[in-house]
C-alpha positions, 0 to 999 in steps of 0.5 A: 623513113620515106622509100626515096630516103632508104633507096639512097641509104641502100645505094650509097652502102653499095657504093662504098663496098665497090669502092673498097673493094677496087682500093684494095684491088689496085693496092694489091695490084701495086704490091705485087712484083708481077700481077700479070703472072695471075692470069697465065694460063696453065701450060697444057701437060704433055705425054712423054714423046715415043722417044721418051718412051723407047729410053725408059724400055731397059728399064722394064727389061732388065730382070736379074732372072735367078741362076740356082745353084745345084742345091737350089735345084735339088730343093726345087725338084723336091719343091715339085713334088710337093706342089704336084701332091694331091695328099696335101689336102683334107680330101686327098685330092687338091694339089697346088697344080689344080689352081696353078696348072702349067697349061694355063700360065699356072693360073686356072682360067676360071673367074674365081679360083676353086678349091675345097669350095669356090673361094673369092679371089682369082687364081694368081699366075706363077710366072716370073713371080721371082720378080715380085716383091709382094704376094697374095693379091692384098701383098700380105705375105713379103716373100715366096717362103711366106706365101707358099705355104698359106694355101694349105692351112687355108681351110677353104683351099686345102685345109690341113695344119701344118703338122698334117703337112709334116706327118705327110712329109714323114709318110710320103717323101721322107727320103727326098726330104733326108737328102737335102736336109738331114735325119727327120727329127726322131723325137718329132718321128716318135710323137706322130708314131704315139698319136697317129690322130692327133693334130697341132698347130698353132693358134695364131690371130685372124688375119685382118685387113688394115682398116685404112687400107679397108677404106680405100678398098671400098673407096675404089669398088666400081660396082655400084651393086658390089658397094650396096650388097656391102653396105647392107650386110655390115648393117645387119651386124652392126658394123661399119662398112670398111670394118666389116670388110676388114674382118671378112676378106680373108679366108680363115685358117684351119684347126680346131681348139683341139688342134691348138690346144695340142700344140701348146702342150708339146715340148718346146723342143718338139715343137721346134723341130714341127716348125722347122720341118714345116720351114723347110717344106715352105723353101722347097716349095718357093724354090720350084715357083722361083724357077717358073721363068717366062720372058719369051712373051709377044710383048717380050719379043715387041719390046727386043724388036724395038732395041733392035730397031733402036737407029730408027726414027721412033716412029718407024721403029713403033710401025715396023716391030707392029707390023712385024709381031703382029701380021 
């Protein structure tokens, strides 16, 4: 075939596709009802107005702050004197107040918190945690009761078992315990009394993080270091990245084989009467974090001078309650 022959072939085949295509075009053209609507433009999003803003403010505000009654303060008071404890540690020297200290909005003003050794989480502040709904910083414990306790049995934070935790409630604040909750259970009583070294606790699954929620974790790491360093040690165990995070981002908790064992060998009802002493130390302990109520921060006292300055234009009302906090 010449070269002016397949030159021809080859146009003709390029016009018959630009043919079709404008057919199918103004077909498409004649069937839509208002075809102009394809090349709108996207109306430009907008940010909610200082009006807008200024409406939704009572929203934020508008905390039920905890009214206890005088059995919940009794319960606080002894909550106190736990959390404020030393003895409730393997070393006799780490109280709950040695992360969460008063001074510094009951946190600790370190980057990273320290307790029998340096742990890899922040200390979370205590204030207003009433408000919350979720605790711990990956939101596993669903209550204040839950949480309270979790520190202790951590075996890098303080380190003891629970029925350590209760042995120090019969030793050390046995009549504080007895005014708000009854007798301590004799028969409980008795076995420490038999078994002055013996521990039990019981042997519960290590805490994992879902591996769904261990893929965004590491989805949303900005450390491009902290992704790297990541990457290469699940690779020397052989595992994928977000299980090997799911594995490791919980401390483990303390007790030996022995400890388990123990437990699983107890009475049923003296093991009861361990896990509810160990209840009743967990609500103690929540009732005094309950009570930790602060709402007299400078962004409190901007958000009650904007209600204040409500009659305003929002524009002055946002000037005026700047200019008057914070010169």
């Amino acid at each position: 075939m010449s070269k002016h022959r397949r030159d021809s072939n080859f146009l003709l085949a390029r016009s018959l596709r630009i043919g079709f295509f404008v057919a199918a075009l103004g077909l498409l053209w004649m069937l839509v009802p208002n075809p102009s609507e394809w090349f709108a433009t996207t109306p430009k999003r907008t940010l909610p107005s200082d009006t807008e803003l200024l409406a939704l403010a009572p929203s934020f505000t508008g905390l039920s702050i905890p009214r206890p009654s005088p059995r919940e303060k009794a319960l606080a008071e002894f909550g106190k004197k736990l959390f404020y404890d030393p003895r409730f540690s393997a070393t006799g020297e780490l109280s709950c107040a040695n992360c969460h200290q008063p001074a510094q909005y009951f946190t600790d003003a370190r980057p990273l918190a320290l307790g029998r050794k340096e742990l890899t989480r922040h200390t979370p502040s205590l204030v207003n945690v009433f408000a919350q709904h979720w605790f711990f910083w990956d939101g596993r414990a669903a209550s204040l009761e839950a949480q309270a306790t979790g520190p202790l049995e951590a075996v890098d934070e303080h380190g003891i078992d629970r029925s350590q935790a209760v042995r120090m409630i019969l030793k050390n604040h046995r009549a504080s315990y007895e005014q708000l909750f009854g007798a301590f259970p004799k028969d409980l009583e008795t076995w420490f009394l038999a078994h002055p070294d013996l521990n039990a606790r019981p042997k519960e699954p290590p805490l994992e993080l879902p591996l769904s929620l261990a893929h965004y974790t590491l989805a949303t790491i900005d450390s491009t270091l902290l992704q790297s360093r990541i990457i290469q040690r699940a690779a020397n165990l052989g595992l994928a990245p977000q299980r090997y995070l799911a594995k490791t981002l919980y401390p483990g908790r303390t007790g030996t084989e022995a400890a388990e064992s123990t437990y699983q060998t107890l009475d049923p009802p003296l093991r009861d009467a361990l896990e509810r002493v160990f209840r009743h130390m967990r609500s103690a302990l929540a009732a005094y974090e309950r009570g930790l109520v602060a709402l007299d921060a400078p962004f409190d006292r901007f958000v009650q001078r904007l209600e204040a300055l409500a009659d305003l234009p929002a524009e002055q009302q946002i000037q005026k309650a700047f200019r008057e906090d914070f010169t």
